[in-house]
TILOGU-676827 format. One record per atom (N, C-alpha, C, O): x, y, z. Coordinates in steps of 0.05 Angstrom, whole numbers, plus 5000, padded with zeros to 4 digits. Example, Ala and Ser with C-alpha at 12.3 -4.5 7.8 and 13.67 -1.06 7.14 Angstrom:
526448865156/524649105156/526449345156/528549345169/525749555142/527349795143/525850015157/526850235161/
This chain:
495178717489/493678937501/495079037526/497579027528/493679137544/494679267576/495879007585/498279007591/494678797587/496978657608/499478587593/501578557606/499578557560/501578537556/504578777570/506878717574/503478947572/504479237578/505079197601/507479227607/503579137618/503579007646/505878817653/507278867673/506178657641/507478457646/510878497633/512878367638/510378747615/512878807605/513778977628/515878907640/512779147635/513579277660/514079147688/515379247705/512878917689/514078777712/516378737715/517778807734/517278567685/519678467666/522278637682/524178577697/521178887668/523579007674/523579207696/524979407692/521979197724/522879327745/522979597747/521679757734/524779647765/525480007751/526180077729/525580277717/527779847721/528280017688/527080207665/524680187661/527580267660/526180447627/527580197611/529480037615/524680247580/525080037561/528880007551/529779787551/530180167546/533680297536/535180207554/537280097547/534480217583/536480087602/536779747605/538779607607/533279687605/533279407599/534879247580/536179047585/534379387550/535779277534/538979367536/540679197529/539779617544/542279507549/543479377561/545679287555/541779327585/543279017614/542978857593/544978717592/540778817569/540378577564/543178547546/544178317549/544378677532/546278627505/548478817514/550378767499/549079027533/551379087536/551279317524/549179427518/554379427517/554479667504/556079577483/557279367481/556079787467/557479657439/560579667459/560379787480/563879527452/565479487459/566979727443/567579927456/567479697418/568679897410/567680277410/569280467408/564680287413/564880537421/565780587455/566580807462/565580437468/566480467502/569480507505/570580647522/570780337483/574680377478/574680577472/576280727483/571880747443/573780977441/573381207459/575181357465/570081227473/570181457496/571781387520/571481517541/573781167519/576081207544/579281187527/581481187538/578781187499/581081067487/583581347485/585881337476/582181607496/584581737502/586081767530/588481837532/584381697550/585481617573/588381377568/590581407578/587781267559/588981027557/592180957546/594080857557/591581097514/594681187492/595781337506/594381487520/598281367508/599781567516/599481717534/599781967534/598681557555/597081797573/599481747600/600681537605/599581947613/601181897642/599981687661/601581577677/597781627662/596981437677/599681227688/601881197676/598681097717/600080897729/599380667719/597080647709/600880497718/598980227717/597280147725/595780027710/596380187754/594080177775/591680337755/589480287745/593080517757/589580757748/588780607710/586680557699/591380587701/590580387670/588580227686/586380337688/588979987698/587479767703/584279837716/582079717714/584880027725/582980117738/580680267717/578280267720/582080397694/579880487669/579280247658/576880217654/580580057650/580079847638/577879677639/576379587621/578079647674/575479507692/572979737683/570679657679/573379967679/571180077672/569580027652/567179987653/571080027629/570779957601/570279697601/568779667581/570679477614/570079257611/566979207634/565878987636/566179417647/564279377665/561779447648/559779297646/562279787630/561079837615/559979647595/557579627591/562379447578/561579297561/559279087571/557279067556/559378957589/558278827603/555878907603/553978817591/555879047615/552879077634/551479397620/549379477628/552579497606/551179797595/551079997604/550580207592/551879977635/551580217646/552880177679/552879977693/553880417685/556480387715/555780717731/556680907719/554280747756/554180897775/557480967783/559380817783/557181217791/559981347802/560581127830/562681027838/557781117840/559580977861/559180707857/560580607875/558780627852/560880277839/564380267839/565880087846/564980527828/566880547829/568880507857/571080397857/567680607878/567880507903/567880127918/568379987938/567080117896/566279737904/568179587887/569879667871/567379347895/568979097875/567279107847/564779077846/568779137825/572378957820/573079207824/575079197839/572579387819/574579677831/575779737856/577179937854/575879677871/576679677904/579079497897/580979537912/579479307876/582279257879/584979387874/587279327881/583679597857/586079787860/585679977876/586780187868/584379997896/584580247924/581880397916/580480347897/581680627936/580080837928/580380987902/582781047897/578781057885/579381187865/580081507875/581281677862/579281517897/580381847910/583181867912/584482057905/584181567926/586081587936/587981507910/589981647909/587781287884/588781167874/589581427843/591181407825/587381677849/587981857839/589882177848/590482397839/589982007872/590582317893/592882427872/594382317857/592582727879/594482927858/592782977831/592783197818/591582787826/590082957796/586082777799/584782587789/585783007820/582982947818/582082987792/580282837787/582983157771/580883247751/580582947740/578282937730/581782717738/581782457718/579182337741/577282277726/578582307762/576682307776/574382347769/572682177768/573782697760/571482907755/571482797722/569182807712/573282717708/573182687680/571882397685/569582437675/571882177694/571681957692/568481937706/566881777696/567882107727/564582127736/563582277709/561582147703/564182497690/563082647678/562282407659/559882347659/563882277644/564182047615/561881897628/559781867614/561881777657/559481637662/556681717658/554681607648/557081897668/554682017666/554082117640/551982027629/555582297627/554582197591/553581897579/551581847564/555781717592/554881457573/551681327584/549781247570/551881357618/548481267626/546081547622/543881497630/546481807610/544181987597/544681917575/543082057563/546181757553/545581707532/542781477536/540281477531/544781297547/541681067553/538881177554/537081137537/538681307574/535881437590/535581587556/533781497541/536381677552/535481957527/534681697508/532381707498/536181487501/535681327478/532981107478/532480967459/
C-alpha cells in the first residue's frame, strides 16, 4: 500500500525511480563505447584528452550517470582542467557536455 510507496521513496532520496536503478546497475558498457566510440578511433585527440574520455566512459559505466561538473573533480582533475586540457578546440568540450546531457535526459525520460 502507501507506506510501501513511502518507504520506496525514502529508499531512493532525490532520485526518480530510472536514476535509482541506474546507480543501482550502471549503464549498459557497450552502448556508452559506442556514444563516445567516435571520439576515440581515429580521432586527433592527445593522449591526455583519450584518457580523459575514457574516465568518462568508465564513470558512466559505473555509476549511470556524470554532471558536467564532475568533470572538474577527481578522477578527472588528473588530467588538468578540461578547459584547459582542451584549450584550442573548445567545441570537444561543448560536444562532451552536450553527449552528457543526452545520456542523463535519457535516464530522467526513461
Amino acid at each position: 500500500g502507501l507506506e510501501g510507496v513511502e518507504q520506496l521513496r525514502a529508499r531512493l532520496g532525490a532520485d526518480s525511480i530510472p536514476d535509482f536503478i541506474r546507480r543501482l546497475v550502471g549503464l549498459d558498457e557497450t552502448a556508452v563505447r559506442e556514444e563516445f566510440g567516435d571520439l576515440l578511433q581515429g580521432s586527433t585527440l592527445t593522449a591526455n584528452q583519450i584518457g580523459f574520455v575514457r574516465t568518462i566512459v568508465d564513470a558512466l559505466v559505473r555509476t549511470g550517470r556524470l554532471e558536467t561538473r564532475q568533470l572538474f573533480e577527481s578522477p578527472f582533475d588528473a588530467y588538468g582542467n578540461p578547459l584547459d586540457l582542451f584549450a584550442g578546440n573548445q567545441a570537444i568540450v561543448v560536444d562532451l557536455a552536450t553527449r552528457l546531457d543526452r545520456i542523463n535526459g535519457s535516464v530522467a525520460a526513461g
